[in-house]
C-alpha positions as CSV (number, residue, x, y, z in Angstrom):
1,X,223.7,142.5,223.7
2,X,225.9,139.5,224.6
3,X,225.3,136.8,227.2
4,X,226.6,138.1,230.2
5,X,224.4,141.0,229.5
6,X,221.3,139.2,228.7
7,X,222.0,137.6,232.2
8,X,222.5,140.7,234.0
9,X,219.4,142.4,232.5
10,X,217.3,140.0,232.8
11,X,218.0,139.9,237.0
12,X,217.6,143.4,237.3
13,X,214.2,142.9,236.0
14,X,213.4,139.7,238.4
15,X,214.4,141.8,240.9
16,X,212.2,144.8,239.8
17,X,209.2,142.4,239.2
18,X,210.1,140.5,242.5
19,X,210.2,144.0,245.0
20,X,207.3,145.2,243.1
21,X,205.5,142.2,244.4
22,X,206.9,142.8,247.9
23,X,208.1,139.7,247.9
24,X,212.0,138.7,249.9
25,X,214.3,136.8,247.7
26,X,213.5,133.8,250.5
27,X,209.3,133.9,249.9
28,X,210.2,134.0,245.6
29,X,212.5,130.6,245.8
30,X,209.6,129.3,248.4
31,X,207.4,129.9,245.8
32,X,209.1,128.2,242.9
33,X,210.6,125.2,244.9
34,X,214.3,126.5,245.1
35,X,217.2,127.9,247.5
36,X,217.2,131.5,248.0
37,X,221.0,131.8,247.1
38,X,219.4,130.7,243.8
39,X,217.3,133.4,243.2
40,X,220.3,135.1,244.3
41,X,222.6,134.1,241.7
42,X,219.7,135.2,238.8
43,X,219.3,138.4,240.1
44,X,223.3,139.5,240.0
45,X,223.3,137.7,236.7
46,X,225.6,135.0,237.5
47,X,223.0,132.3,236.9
48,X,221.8,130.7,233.2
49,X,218.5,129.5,233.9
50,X,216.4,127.7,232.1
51,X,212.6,128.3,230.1
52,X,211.2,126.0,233.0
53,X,212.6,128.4,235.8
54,X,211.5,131.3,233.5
55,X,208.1,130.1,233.5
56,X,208.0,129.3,237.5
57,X,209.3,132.8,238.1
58,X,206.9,134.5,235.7
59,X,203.9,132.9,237.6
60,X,204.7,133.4,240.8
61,X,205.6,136.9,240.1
62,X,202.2,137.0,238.2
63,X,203.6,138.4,235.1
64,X,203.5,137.4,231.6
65,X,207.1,135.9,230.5
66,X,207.9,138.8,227.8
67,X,207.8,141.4,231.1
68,X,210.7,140.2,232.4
69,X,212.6,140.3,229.1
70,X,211.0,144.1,228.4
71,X,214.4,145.6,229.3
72,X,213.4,149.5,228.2
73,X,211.4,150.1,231.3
């Protein structure tokens, strides 16, 4: 898996984790302090965030980190 991949699949997942908590792209960057173009950008996989971002997005999604790297569901 290259970069660009990693990028892409890891968005489909925010996404999957984010709509699974009924939650608007707008409510998720309220919740982690950032602009909802942001969130945006990470879920079409055109964003490289970092482990700090990771970690804000895993709690407010209420998910442990490794779910939204567990491509294979």
């Amino acid at each position: 898996m290259d970069e660009n991949d990693l990028l892409l699949n890891f968005g489909i997942k925010l996404k999957y984790w984010r709509l699974k908590r009924r939650l608007t792209q707008e409510e998720l960057a309220d919740k982690i302090l950032v602009a909802p173009h942001y969130i945006s950008d990470i879920e079409r996989g055109r964003r490289n965030i970092t482990m700090q971002t990771i970690g804000r997005l895993a709690n407010a999604l209420e998910v442990e980190v490794c779910r939204l790297f567990n491509f294979a569901d």
